[in-house]
Every structure is written in structure tokens, then in C-alpha cells.
C-alpha positions as CSV (number, residue, x, y, z in Angstrom):
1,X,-11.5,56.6,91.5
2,X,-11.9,60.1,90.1
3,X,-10.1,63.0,91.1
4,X,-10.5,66.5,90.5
5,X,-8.7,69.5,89.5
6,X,-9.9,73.3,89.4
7,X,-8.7,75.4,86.4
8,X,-10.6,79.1,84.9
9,X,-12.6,79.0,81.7
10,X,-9.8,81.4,80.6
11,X,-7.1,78.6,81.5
12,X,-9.3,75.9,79.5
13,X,-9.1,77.6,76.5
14,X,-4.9,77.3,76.6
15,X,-5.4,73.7,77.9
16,X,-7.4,72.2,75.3
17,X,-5.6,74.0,72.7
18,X,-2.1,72.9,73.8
19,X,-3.6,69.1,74.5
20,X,-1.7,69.4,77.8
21,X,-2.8,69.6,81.7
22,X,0.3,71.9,83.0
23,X,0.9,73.1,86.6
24,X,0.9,77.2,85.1
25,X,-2.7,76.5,84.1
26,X,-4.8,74.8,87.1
27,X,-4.7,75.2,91.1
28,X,-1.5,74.2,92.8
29,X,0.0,73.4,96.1
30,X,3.0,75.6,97.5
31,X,5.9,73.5,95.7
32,X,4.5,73.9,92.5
33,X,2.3,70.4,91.8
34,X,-1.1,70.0,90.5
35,X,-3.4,70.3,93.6
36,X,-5.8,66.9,93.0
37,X,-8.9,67.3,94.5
38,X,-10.5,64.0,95.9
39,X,-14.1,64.3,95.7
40,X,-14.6,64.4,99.6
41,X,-11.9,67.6,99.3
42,X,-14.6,69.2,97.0
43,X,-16.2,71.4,99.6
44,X,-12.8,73.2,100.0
45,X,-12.2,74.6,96.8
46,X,-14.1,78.0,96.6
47,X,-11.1,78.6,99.7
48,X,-8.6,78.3,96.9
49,X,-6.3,81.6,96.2
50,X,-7.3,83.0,92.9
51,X,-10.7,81.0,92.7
52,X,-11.7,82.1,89.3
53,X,-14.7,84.3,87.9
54,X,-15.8,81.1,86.0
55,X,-14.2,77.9,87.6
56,X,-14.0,74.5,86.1
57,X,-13.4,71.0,87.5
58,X,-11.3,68.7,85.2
59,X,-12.2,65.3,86.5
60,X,-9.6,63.0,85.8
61,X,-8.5,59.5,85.9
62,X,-7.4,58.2,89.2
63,X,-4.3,56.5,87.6
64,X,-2.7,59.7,86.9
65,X,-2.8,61.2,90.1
66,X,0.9,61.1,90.5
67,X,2.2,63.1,87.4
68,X,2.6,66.5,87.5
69,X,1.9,67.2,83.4
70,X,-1.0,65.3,82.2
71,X,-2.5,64.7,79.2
72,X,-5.8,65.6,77.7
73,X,-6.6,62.3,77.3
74,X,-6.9,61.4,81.1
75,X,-9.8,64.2,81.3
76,X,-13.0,62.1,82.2
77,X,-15.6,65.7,82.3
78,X,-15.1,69.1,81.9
79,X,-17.4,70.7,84.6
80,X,-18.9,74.2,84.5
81,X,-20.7,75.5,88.0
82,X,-24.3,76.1,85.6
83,X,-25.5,75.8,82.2
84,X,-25.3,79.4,81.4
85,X,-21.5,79.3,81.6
86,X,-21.1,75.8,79.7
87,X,-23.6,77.7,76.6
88,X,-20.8,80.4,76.7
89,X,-17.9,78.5,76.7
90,X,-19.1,76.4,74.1
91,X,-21.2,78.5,71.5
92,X,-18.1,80.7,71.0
93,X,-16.4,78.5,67.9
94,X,-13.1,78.6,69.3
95,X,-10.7,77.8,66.2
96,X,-8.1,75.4,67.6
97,X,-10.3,74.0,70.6
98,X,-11.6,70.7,69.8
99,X,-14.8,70.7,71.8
100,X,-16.4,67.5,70.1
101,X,-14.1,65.7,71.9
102,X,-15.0,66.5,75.4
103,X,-18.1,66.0,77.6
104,X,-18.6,69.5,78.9
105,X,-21.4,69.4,81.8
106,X,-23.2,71.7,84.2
107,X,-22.3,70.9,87.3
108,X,-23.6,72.7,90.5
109,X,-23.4,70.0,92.8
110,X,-19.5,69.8,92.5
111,X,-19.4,73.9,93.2
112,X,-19.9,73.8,97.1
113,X,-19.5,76.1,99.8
114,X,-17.4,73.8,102.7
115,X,-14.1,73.7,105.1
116,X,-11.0,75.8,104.3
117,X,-8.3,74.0,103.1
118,X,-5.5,72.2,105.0
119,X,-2.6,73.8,102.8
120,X,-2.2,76.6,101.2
121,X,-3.3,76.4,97.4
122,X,-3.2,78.8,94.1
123,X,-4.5,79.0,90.9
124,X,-2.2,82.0,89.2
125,X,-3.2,84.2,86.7
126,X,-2.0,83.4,83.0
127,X,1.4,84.2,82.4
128,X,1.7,84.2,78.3
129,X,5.5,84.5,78.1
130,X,6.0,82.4,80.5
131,X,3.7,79.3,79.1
132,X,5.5,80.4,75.7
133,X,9.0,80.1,77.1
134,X,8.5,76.9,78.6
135,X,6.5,75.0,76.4
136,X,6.7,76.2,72.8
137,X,9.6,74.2,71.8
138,X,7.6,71.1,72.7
139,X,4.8,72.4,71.1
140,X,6.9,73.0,67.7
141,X,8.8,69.6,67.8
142,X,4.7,67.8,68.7
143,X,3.6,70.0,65.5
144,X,5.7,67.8,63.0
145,X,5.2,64.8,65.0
146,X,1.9,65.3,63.9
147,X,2.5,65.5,60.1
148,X,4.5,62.8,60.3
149,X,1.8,60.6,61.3
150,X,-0.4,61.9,58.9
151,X,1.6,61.7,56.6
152,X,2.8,57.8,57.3
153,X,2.1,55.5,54.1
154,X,2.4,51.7,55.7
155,X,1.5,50.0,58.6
156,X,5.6,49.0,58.8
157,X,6.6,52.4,58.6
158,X,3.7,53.4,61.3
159,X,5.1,50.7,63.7
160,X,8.0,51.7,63.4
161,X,7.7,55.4,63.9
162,X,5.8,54.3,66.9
163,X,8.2,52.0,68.4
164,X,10.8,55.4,68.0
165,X,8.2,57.5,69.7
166,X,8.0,55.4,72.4
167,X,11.8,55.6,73.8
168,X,11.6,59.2,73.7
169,X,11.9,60.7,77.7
170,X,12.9,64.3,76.5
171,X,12.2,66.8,74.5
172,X,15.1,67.1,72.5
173,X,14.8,63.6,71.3
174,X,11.5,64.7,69.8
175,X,14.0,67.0,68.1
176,X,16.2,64.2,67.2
177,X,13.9,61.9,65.7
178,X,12.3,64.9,63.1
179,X,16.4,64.9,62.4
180,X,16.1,61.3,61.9
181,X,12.8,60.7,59.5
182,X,14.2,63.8,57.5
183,X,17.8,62.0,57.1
184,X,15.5,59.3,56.0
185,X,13.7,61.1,53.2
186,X,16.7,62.5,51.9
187,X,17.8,58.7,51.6
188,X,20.8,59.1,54.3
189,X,23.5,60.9,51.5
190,X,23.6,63.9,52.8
191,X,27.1,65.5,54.5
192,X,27.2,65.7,58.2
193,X,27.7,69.6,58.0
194,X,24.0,69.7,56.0
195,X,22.2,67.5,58.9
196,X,24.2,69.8,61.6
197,X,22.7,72.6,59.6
198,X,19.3,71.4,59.8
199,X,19.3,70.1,63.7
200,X,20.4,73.8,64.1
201,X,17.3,75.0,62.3
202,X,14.7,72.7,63.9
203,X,16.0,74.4,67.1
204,X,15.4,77.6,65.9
205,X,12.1,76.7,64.7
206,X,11.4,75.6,68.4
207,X,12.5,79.2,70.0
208,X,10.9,81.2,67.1
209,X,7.7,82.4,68.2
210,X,5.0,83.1,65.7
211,X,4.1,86.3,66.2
212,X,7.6,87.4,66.0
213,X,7.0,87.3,62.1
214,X,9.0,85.9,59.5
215,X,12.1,88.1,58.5
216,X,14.2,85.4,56.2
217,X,17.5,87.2,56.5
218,X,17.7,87.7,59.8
219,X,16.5,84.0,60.3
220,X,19.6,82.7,58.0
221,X,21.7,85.2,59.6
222,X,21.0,83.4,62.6
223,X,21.2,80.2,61.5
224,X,24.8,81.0,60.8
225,X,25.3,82.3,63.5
226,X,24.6,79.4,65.8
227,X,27.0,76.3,64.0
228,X,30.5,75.9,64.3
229,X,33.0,77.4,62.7
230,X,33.8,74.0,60.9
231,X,30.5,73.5,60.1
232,X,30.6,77.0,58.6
233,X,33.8,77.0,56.7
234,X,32.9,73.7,54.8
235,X,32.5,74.0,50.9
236,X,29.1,72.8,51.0
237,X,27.9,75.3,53.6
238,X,29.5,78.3,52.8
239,X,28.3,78.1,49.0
240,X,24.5,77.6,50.1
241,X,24.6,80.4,52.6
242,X,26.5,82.8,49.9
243,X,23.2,81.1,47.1
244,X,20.5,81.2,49.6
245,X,21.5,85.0,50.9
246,X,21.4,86.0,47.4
247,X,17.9,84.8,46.6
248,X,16.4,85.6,49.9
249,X,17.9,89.0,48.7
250,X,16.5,89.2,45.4
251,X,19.9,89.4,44.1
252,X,20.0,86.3,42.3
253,X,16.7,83.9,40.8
254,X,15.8,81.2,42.8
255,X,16.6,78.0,40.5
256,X,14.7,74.7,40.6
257,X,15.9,72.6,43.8
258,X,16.0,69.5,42.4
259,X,16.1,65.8,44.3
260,X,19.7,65.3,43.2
261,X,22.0,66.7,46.2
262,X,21.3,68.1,49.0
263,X,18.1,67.7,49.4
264,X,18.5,68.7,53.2
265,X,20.1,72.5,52.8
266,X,17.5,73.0,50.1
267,X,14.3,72.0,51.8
268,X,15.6,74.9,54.6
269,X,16.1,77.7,51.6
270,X,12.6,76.5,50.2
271,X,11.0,76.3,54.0
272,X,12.5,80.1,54.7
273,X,11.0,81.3,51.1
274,X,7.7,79.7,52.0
275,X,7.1,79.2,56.0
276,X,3.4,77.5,55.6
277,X,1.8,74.8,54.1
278,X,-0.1,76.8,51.9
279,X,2.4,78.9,50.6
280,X,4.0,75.6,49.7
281,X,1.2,74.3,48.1
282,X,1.5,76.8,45.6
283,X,5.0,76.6,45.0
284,X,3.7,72.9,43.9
285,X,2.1,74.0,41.1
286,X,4.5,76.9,40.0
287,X,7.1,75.8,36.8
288,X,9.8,75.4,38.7
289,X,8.5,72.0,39.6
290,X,11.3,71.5,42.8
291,X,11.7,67.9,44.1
292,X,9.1,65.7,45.6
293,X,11.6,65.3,48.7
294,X,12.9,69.1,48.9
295,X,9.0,69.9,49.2
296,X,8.4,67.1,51.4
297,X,10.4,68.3,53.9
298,X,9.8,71.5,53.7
299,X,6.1,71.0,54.4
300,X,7.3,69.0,57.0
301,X,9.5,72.4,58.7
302,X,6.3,74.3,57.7
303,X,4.3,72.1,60.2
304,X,6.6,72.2,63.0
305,X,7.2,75.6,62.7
306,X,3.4,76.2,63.2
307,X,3.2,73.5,65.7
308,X,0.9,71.5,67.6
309,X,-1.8,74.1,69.3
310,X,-2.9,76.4,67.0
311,X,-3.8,73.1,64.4
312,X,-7.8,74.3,64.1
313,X,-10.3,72.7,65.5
314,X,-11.3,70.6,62.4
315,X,-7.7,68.9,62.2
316,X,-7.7,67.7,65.7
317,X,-11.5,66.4,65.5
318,X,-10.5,64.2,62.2
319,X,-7.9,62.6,63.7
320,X,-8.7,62.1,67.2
321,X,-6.5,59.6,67.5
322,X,-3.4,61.3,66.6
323,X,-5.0,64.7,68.7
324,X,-5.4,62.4,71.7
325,X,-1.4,60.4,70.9
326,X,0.4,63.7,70.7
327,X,-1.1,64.7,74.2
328,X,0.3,61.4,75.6
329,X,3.5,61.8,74.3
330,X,3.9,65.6,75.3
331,X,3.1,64.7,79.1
332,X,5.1,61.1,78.7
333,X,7.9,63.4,77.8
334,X,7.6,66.5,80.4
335,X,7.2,63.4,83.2
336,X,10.4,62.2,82.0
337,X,8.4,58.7,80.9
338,X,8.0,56.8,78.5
339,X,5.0,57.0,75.9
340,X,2.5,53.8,76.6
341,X,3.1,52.2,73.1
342,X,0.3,49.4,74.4
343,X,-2.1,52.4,73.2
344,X,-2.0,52.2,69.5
345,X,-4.9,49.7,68.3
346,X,-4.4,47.9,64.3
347,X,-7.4,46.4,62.7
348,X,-6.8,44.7,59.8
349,X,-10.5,45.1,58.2
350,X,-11.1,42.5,55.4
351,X,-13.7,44.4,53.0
352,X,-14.3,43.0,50.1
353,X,-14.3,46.1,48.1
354,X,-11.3,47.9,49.9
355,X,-9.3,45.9,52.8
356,X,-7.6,48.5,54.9
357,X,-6.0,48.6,58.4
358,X,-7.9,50.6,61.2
359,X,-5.6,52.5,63.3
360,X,-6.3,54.2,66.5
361,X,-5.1,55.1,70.0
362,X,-7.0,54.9,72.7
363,X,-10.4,53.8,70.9
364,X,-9.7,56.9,69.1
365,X,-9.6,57.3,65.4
366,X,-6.0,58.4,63.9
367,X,-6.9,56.7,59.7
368,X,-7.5,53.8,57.8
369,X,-4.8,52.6,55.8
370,X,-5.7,51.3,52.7
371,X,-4.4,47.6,51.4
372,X,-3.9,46.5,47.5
373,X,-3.8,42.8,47.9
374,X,-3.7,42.5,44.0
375,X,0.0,43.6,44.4
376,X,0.8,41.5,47.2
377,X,0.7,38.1,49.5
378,X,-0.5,38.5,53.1
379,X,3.3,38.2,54.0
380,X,4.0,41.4,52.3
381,X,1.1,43.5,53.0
382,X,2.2,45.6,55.9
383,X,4.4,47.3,53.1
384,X,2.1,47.8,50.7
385,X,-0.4,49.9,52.5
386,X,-1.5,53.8,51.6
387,X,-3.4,56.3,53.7
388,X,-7.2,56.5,53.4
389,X,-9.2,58.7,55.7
390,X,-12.7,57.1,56.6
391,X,-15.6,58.9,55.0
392,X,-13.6,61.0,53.0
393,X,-13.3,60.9,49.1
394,X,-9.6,59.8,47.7
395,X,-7.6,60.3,45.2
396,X,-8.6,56.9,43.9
397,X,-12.2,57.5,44.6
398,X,-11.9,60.4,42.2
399,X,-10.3,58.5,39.3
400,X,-12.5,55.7,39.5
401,X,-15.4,58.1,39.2
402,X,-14.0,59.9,36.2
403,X,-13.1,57.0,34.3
404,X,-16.7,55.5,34.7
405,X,-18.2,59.3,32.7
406,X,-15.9,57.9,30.3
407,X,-15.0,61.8,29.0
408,X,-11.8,61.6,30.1
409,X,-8.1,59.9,28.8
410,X,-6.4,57.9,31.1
411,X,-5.6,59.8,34.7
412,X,-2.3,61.0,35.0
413,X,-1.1,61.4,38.5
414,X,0.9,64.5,40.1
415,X,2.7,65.3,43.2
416,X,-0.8,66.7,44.7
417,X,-3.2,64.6,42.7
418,X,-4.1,63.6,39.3
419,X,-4.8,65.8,36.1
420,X,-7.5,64.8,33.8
421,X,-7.6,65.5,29.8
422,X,-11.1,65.8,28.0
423,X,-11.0,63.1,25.1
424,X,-11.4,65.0,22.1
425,X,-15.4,64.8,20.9
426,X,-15.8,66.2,24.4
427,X,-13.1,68.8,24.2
428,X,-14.1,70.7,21.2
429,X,-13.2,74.8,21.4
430,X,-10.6,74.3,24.4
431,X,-6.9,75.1,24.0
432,X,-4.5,72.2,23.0
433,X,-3.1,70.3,25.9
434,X,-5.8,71.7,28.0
435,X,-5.6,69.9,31.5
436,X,-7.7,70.2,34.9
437,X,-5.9,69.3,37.8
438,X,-7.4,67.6,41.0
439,X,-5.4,68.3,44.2
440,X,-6.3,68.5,48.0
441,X,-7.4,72.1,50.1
442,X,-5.2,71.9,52.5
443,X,-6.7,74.0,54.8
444,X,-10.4,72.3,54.9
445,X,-10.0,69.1,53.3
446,X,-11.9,69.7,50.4
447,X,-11.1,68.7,46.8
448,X,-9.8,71.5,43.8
449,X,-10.4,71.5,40.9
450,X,-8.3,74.0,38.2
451,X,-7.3,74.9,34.8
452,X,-5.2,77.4,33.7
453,X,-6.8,79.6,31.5
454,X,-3.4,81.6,30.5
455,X,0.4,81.2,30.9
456,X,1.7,84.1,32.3
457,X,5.1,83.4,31.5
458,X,4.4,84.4,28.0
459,X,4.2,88.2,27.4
460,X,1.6,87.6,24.9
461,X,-0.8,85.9,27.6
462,X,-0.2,88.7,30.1
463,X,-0.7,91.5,28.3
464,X,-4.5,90.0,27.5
465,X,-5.0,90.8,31.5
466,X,-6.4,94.4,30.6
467,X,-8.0,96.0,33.1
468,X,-11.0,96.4,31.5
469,X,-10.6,92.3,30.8
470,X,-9.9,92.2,34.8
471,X,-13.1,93.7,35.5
472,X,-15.6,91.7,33.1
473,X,-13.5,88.3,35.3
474,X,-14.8,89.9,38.3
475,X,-18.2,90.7,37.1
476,X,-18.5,86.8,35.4
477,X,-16.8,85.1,38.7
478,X,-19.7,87.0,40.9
479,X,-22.1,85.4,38.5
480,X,-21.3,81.4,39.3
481,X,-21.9,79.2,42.1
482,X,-19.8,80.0,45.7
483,X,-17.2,77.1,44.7
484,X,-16.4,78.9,41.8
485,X,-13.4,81.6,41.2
486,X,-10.5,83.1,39.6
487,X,-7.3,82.8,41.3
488,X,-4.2,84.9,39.6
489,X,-0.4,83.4,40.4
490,X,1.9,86.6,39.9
491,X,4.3,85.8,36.6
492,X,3.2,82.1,36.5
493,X,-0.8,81.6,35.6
494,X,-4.5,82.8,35.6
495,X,-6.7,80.0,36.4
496,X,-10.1,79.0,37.0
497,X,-11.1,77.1,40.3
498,X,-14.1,74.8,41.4
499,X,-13.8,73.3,45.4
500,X,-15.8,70.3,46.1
501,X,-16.5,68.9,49.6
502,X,-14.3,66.1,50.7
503,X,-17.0,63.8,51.7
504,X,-17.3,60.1,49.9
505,X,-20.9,61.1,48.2
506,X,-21.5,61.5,44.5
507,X,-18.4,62.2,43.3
508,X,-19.4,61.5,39.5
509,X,-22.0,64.1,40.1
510,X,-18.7,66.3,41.3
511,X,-16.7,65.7,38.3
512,X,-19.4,66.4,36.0
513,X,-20.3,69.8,37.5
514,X,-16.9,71.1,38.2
515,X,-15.5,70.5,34.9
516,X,-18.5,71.9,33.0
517,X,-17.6,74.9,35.0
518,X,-14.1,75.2,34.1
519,X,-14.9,74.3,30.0
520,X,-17.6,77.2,30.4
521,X,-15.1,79.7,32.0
522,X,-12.5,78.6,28.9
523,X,-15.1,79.3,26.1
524,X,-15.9,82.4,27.9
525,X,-12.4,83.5,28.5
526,X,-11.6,83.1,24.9
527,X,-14.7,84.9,23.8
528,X,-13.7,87.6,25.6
529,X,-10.0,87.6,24.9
């Protein structure tokens, strides 16, 4: 049987953001638990203290009627008292809310007038700091949860992350188990001062509050502050905070952090230069060319230091599943329970063309996992599979489609995707070694292509960037398409840029265009230069 519980449209915005169904947010009784309204209690609740301007009724699941956090997932309806107020709620293109995943109703009928209550009952106004204080670290530590799932490369490695996830009854395990898969990336070789160091900063992330900025030496200052004097005083430790001080100080020149040694302490210094995925995106591409696993850890400090709520709305919506998991696991966790690990669904999906593994929780998408049986038998192929999003081009879409224009020499793949070289009858009047590299837009999901136009490294490139040179770029870039522009890297590289949608639809067609855009902006560069 459905239950009921009365929340503000205000309080809904928080709630679907944050995935979560919290006591701070909805009605409660006088020791502090969700009030659960049974529908023949529904003529009481306009006798509720604090009934809102615009109420809502969450109806729920019966079967979670005796938690006190619940997940998203248990929400049945979202009912508003008339249509006028569902058409405001819902035409307002909230960024992080994922609407599409919710049946949002007028309801009148449920919004009666009827018998006072039995008990005293409240809904409270919002109280930011407070939410903040309680639930941000959660919401920090869920944040890389997330990127680790969609970030998992094999069914094995999926089970397994899923088995961990499912013994986890506290928050600070969450914690533990980011500690854990980073130890893992950095293959285990680190010192135990380095992985004390970076339990330390994944705590900080959790109290550090986005709005409070990003000041880097006050953040390693604290950092320092907070291990042991043994961990502080070790060799290892003391030299990286004297390095990384230095460079955060623009005292010395940040040097290439390779794979070789401490991978750990450097993904931090790499994290605290470049906080967000996108910033590290571009560090990707600058010369310095750091290590695949420095990187990869740093993106994944850059997603929990963002966290889980303000993902937009598009991220959730794409991966339901893993919107829907996170949820579970938050509530699970704040109930002091266990996540239901009976809720992950694999469907090993024999296509012909591309045999991949469907994976989903709760009849709720989270990806497909693509399978290469050519490399191995049906024993092995749990360990041989690699992410592939449904209805969404791949990197292996896009190299199949180049190599069937038959323009290109053999794809080379990079870090963030492939880079493609014109064969030479096609690449007449372009600079030697000119290359156009394919990588994924972070942000949307869409597909970029570049090329760098000049190597502003070399003084004799940068001093071509005149400003009367600067203003015919402007004038040509305002004459192409929307996809198309300039993008200038500061000391590293002037390129030219074409973004293509992401979805699985004429991706030859893609190619073509793009690249005659970026040949055309290379003949015209040099013309003018």
C-alpha cells in the first residue's frame, strides 16, 4: 500500500537534486521522523505546522515506511494540488533536477480539507547550512562513487565494485572504498604515508564546500595541517609538500608527473592545480603529457569534490540507473543498512554485430558494456568487456566510419580518443605532421574535433598572433557554422574546433564535414599568416 509524505515545491527542488528523501526536507513528527501519511490520514494534512505555499505529496512505496532517510527511488508520484503549479515547477529547466525521471501529476483530490491531526506535526523551513553540514560529505564521497561506475571497464570489475558497495553501513566506508579503488589504480606501491595523505584529502574534499572557492595554498596548508607528525616528517612527504608549495606558488615549474612513483601524492598536486573535470581535460592535451593514472585519479578527486547533487540534469537522465543506485546506497548508508545488491540486473545481449552486457538497477538503465569475443572464449569474457553507452556514438564507431572514407592512415589512439592523419593526395597544402584529434565533451557528451593550427611554444608561432591577425580569426570564426571555433591555450596552442552531436547517426557524414572545416581553417590560417 501507498503511503504519503508532504514536502514544499521549494523542498523538492533540494530533494530531487540530492537523490535523497531526508527528515530536514518533508513534514515530521515531534522526535524528528518522517511523518507518513496513510491515505485515509490524507484529510489531516492542510492541519500540518508550516503547510507550504505550494505543497506536494511524495507517494511512496509501502515497504519503506520504516526508514527515516529514503531514497528517490521509492517515490511512486510526485503530486502537485493543480496543474498550474505542476506547469511551474516543471517548465523552469532546473539544471541538476532530473524531471524525466518522475511522474509529476495534478492532484486535487489528495489536497483535502478534513480532521486535525492526532500529533503534533512540522514541516520546517529550509535550513541551507544545516542540510550542508549534515549531508555534504555524503554527497562528496556519492560524487566519485558515481564516476567510478561510469568509469567501470568489465563486468568483473563492476561485480566487484558492487559486491564492495554493498557491505558499506557508513559513510566513511564510502570514504574508504574511494581510498581503496585509488590504491588500486596506482597498482598498490605506494608508501603508507602517501595513502594517509590522500584519505586526509578525500576528507577535506567532503568538508570543503563549493562555494567556499578554491584557494590551493591554503588547501595544502591544511592538508598539512591535519596528518601526523610522522606522517609529516617522512622523506617522501615533506619533499612533495616543499615541491608542490613551490609550484602552487609559482616559484618553481610544474614538471611532468609521470606514472613512475607516486602516483598518489601527484594526482593531489595535479587535482589542487586543476579542481574540475574540465580544467583537467585540458591539461590532457597540454605537452606535458602527465600519466594516464596521475590524471585518472585526479579526475576522479575532481568528481568527488563536485559531488553527487549538482551533476546536471542530463548526467542523471543518461544513466538512470546509476542516478537511481547512488540514491539507494546514500539512504542504505544514513539507515545504517545495507545496499540491496539483488538490484543490479546483467544482460548478456548476443548481437551479432556487437554482443554487449546490459546493466541496470532497478529496471533502470546504468550502460551497456561492450564484448570482443574475437579476443576471447565465453570463460573469459567477463574480463574482456569495455563501456558502450546505448545510442551514443563510440570511439570505435568513429574509427570504423573514418576508415570506410578511406582519407585517412591508420587511427592512432590517445588518452581521450583517437587522432586521425589525412593520407597525403588528400592532404595537399597542410603542415607536415598535421593531425586532428577526436576526444569526448565532457560536459554534454558530444564529440570534438581539433587541430592545432600553431605551436605556441615556439616564439616564431606566437608572435604571428598579431592583433590585427586576432581580429580577422574572430571575423572568419563568426562566418562558419555554430560547431565551429577558435579556442586559444595560453603558451601551449591555437587550434581550430568542430563539436558533433554524440548520437549513433551518420557519423561518416560527421567526419567528412568536420574535417573539411578544420583543412579549410588551415589553408585560411596560412593564407593569412
Amino acid at each position: 500500500m501507498s503511503h504519503y509524505i508532504l514536502t514544499g515545491s521549494r523542498n523538492l527542488l533540494r530533494i530531487l537534486d540530492v537523490g535523497l528523501i531526508v527528515p530536514e526536507l518533508v513534514a515530521t513528527t515531534i522526535d524528528g521522523n518522517i511523518f507518513k501519511i496513510s491515505p485515509s490520514e490524507l484529510s489531516s494534512i492542510k492541519n500540518i505546522d508550516g503547510y507550504p505555499k505550494v505543497p506536494v505529496l511524495l507517494e511512496i512505496n509501502g515497504n519503506t515506511c520504516e526508514d527515516n532517510y529514503l531514497p528517490v527511488s521509492s517515490i511512486k508520484a510526485v503530486h502537485f494540488n493543480n496543474s498550474e503549479a505542476v506547469h511551474d515547477f516543471t517548465s523552469r529547466g532546473f539544471e541538476n533536477l532530473p524531471l524525466g525521471l518522475f511522474s509529476i501529476l495534478a492532484s486535487p483530490d489528495l489536497f483535502i480539507d478534513g480532521y486535525s491531526l492526532s500529533k503534533p506535526v512540522r514541516l520546517s523551513k529550509i535550513d541551507r547550512e544545516g542540510l550542508k553540514e549534515r549531508y555534504r560529505h555524503i554527497d562528496v564521497y556519492a560524487g566519485g562513487v558515481f564516476w567510478l561506475i561510469s568509469n567501470v571497464s568489465t563486468v568483473a570489475k563492476l561485480k566487484d565494485l558492487f559486491e564492495r558497495l554493498s557491505k558499506i553501513v557508513k559513510p566513511d566506508q564510502i570514504c574508504e572504498l574511494l581510498l581503496d579503488e585509488s590504491i588500486g589504480m596506482s597498482g598498490g606501491s605506494e608508501s603508507d604515508y602517501s595513502y594517509a595523505a590522500y584519505n586526509s584529502y578525500l576528507n577535506l574534499l567532503g568538508e570543503h564546500d563549493l562555494d567556499e572557492g578554491w584557494v590551493r595554498l591554503d588547501l595544502i596548508t591544511e592538508l598539512e595541517s591535519r596528518l601526523t607528525e610522522d606522517t609529516k616528517s617522512s622523506e617522501v612527504i615533506r619533499g612533495w609538500f616543499d615541491y608542490s608549495k613551490k609550484v602552487i606558488s609559482h616559484e618553481r615549474e610544474l614538471q611532468k608527473l609521470t606514472d613512475e612513483n607516486q602516483i598518489i601524492l601527484r594526482a593531489i598536486l595535479l587535482h589542487l592545480l586543476n579542481p574540475d573535470l574540465v580544467s583537467l581535460n585540458r591539461v590532457v592535451e597540454s605537452p606535458l603529457k602527465h600519466g594516464a593514472l596521475v590524471v585518472k585519479l585526479a579526475k576522479l578527486l575532481a568528481a568527488t569534490r563536485i559531488g553527487f547533487a549538482p551533476l546536471t540534469a542530463k548526467d542523471k537522465e543518461e544513466a538512470p540507473g546509476s542516478y537511481f543506485l547512488i540514491s539507494d546506497l546514500m539512504a542504505a548508508v544514513l539507515n545504517e543498512a545495507r545496499l540491496d545488491s539483488s538490484c543490479l540486473e546483467l544482460n548478456y545481449i548476443d548481437d551479432v554485430e556487437k554482443p554487449f552486457c546490459q546493466v541496470g538497477w532497478r529496471g533502470f538503465s546504468i550502460a551497456n558494456i561492450a564484448i570482443d569475443e574475437s579476443k576471447f572464449n565465453a570463460e573469459e569474457i567477463e574480463e574482456s568487456v569495455d563501456e558502450y553507452k546505448p545510442g551514443r556514438a563510440s570511439i570505435e564507431d568513429f574509427v570504423l566510419a573514418a576508415k570506410s572514407l578511406e582519407k585517412f592512415e591508420e587511427p592512432i589512439y590517445s588518452q581521450e580518443g583517437i587522432n586521425l592523419v589525412l593520407k597525403k593526395q588528400f592532404a595537399q597544402g597542410l603542415p607536415r605532421k598535421c593531425i586532428f584529434e577526436l576526444r569526448q565533451v565532457n560536459h554534454s557528451g558530444n564529440w570534438m574535433f581539433s587541430t592545432r593550427l600553431l605551436d605556441l611554444s615556439l616564439k616564431s608561432h606566437t608572435a604571428k598572433l598579431t592583433m590585427k591577425r586576432l581580429q580577422a580569426v574572430l571575423i572568419y570564426q563568426t562566418s562558419q557554422s555554430s560547431n565551429f571555433r577558435f579556442e586559444l591555450h595560453h603558451k601551449v596552442s591555437f587550434n581550430a574546433c568542430v563539436e558533433v552531436g554524440s548520437k549513433e547517426q551518420a557519423i561518416t557524414a560527421l567526419i567528412d564535414d568536420a574535417i573539411s572545416k578544420l583543412v579549410a581553417s588551415h589553408l585560411w590560417m596560412k593564407k593569412t599568416l
